[in-house]
C-alpha positions in Angstrom: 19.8 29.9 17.3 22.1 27.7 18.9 22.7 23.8 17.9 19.9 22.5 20.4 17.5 24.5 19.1 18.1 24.1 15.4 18.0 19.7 16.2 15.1 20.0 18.0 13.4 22.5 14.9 14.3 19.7 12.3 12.8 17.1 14.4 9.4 18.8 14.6 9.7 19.7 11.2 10.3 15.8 10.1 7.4 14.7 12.6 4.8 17.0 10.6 6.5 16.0 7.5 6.0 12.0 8.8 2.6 13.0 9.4 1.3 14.7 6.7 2.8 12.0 4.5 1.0 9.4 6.5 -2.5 11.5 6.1 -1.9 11.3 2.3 -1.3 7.6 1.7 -4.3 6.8 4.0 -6.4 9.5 2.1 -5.3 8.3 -1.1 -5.4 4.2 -0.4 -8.2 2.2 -2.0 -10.7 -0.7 -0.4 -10.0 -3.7 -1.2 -12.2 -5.1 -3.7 -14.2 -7.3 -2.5 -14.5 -10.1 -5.2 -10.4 -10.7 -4.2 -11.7 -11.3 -0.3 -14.0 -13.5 -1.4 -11.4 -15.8 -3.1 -9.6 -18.2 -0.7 -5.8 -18.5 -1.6 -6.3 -22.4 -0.8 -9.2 -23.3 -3.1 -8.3 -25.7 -6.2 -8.8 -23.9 -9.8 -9.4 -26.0 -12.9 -7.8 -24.4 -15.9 -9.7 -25.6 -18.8 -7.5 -27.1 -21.6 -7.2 -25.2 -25.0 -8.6 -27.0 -27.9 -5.9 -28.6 -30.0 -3.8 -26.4 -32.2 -3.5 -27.9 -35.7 0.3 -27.6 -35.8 
């Protein structure tokens, strides 16, 4: 097997590799869920104030 050969093996062998990798992470990737979509990054939160610790 000369050099050609064995550079044009490895890169089929990495593109399968690339492939089945990328299969896997979209196999194993969960939804979003959907009470985050439902909150808008710009909205205003109140954060109620704690009662006041006797010190």
């Amino acid at each position: 097997m000369n050099r050609y050969e064995r550079m044009k093996m490895q890169r089929r062998m990495q593109r399968r590799i690339r492939l089945v990798v990328e299969e896997r992470r979209m196999a194993l990737a969960l939804p979003p869920p959907a009470v985050e979509a439902a909150l808008d990054p710009e909205t205003t939160v109140e954060i109620p104030r704690p009662a006041a610790d006797p010190l």
